[in-house]
C-alpha beads as a LAMMPS data file, in Angstrom:
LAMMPS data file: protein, C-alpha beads

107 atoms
106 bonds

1 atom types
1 bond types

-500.0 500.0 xlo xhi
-500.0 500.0 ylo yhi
-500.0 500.0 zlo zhi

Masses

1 110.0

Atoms # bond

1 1 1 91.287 38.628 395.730
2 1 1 87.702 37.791 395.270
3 1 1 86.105 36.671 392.457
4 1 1 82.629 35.666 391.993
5 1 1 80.845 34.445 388.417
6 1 1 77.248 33.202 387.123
7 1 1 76.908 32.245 383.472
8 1 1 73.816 31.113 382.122
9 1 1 72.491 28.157 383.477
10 1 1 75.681 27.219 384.557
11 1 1 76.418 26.460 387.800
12 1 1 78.475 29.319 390.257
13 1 1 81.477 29.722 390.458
14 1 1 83.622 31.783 393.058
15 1 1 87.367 31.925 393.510
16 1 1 88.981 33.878 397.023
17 1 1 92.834 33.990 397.055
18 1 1 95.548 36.142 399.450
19 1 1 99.078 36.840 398.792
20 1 1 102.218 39.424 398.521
21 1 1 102.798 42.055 396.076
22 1 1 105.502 44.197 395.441
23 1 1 104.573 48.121 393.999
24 1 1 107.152 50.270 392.639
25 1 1 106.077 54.271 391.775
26 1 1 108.903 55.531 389.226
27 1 1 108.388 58.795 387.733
28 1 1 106.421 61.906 388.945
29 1 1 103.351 62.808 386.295
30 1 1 102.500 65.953 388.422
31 1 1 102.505 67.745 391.834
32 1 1 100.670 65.144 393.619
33 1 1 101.001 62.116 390.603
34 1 1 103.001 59.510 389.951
35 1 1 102.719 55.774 387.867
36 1 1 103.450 52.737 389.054
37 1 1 104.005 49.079 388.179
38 1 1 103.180 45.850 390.570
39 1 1 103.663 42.191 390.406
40 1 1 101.600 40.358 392.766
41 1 1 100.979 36.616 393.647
42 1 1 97.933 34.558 395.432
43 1 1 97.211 31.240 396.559
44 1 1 93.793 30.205 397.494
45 1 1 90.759 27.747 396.173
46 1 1 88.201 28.135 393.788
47 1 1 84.557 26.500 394.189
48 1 1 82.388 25.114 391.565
49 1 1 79.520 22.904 391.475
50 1 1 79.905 22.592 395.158
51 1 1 83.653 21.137 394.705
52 1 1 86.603 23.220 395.889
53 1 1 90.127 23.318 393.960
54 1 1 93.547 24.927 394.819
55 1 1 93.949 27.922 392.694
56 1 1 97.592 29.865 391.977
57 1 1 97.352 33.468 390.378
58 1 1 99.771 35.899 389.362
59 1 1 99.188 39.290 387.932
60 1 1 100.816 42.628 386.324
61 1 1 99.833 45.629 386.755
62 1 1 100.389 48.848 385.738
63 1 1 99.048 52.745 386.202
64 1 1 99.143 56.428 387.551
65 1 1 98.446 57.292 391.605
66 1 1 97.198 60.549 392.691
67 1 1 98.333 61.312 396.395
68 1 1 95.570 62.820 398.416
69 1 1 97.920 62.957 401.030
70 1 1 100.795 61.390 402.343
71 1 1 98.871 58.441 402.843
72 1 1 96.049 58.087 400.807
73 1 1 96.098 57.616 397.042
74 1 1 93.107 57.277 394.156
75 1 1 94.915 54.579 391.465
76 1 1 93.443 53.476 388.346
77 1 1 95.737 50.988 386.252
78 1 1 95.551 48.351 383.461
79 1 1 96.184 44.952 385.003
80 1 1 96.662 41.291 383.542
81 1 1 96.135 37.905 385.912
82 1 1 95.981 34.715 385.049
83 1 1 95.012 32.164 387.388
84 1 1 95.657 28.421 387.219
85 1 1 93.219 26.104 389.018
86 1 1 93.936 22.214 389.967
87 1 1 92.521 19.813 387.798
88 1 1 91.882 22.490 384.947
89 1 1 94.426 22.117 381.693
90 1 1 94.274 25.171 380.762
91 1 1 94.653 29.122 383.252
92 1 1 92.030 31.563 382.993
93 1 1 93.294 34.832 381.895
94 1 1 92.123 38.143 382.864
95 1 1 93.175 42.037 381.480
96 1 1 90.977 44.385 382.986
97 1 1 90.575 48.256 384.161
98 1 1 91.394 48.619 387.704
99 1 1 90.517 51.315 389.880
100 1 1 91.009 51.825 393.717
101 1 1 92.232 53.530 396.762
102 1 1 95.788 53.105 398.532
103 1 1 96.381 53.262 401.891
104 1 1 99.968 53.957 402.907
105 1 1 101.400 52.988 406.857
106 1 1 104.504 55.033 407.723
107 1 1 107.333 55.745 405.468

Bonds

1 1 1 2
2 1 2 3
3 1 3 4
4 1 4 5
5 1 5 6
6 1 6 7
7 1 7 8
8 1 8 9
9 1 9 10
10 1 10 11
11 1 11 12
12 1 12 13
13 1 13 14
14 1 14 15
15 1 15 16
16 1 16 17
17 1 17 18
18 1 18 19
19 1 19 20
20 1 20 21
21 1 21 22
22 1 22 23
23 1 23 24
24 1 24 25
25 1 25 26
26 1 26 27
27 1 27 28
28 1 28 29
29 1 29 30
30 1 30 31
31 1 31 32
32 1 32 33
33 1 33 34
34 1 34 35
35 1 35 36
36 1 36 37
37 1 37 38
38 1 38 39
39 1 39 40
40 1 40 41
41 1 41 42
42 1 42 43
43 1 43 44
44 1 44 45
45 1 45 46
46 1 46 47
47 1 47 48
48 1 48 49
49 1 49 50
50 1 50 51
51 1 51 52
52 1 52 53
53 1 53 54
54 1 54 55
55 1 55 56
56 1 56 57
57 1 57 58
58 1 58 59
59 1 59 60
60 1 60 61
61 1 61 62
62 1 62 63
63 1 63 64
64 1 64 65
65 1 65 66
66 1 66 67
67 1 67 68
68 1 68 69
69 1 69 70
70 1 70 71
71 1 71 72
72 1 72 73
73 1 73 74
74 1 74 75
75 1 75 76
76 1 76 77
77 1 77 78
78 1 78 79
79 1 79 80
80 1 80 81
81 1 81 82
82 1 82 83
83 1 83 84
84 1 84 85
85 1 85 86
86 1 86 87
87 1 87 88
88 1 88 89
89 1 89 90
90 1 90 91
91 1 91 92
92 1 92 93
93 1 93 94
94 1 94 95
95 1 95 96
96 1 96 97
97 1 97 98
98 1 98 99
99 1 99 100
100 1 100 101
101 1 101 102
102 1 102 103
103 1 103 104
104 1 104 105
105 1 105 106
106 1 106 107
């Protein structure tokens, strides 16, 4: 995960993270269609003012995958993260449209 922000004259801010998820597809929706729901996790720091932090996320996520192949599939999904940053009180929170591709190795 990447994340980069200006507001204003506020100063940048940019947070980069890595981690697991887990994906489960459920139900067919079609021929070549099916929805999904994921859980991930990421740990990684978040830079502000030229000071770095730890930063923890976790999201949900939730949508429909259309199989171009056996491989390859177009997603688009709803997804909610909220990410907790050292020093800070209170997480951010994030819900947001998410579209992308999938790339599948082996079965």
């Amino acid at each position: 995960m990447y994340n980069s922000e200006k507001t204003g004259d506020l100063d940048p801010t940019s947070t980069t993270a890595f981690g697991p998820f887990v994906r489960y597809y459920f139900t067919s929706i079609g021929k070549n269609a099916k929805l999904f729901g994921g859980l991930n996790a990421a740990f990684g720091s978040h830079a502000e003012g030229g000071v770095s932090y730890s930063a923890t996320a976790i999201g949900l996520n939730a949508g429909a995958a259309i199989f171009l192949n056996s491989s390859i599939a177009l997603e688009a999904g709803l997804g909610y993260t909220t990410i907790k940053i050292q020093d800070q009180d209170d997480p951010t929170n994030r819900f947001g449209l998410k579209v992308g591709f999938q790339i599948h190795l082996g079965k």
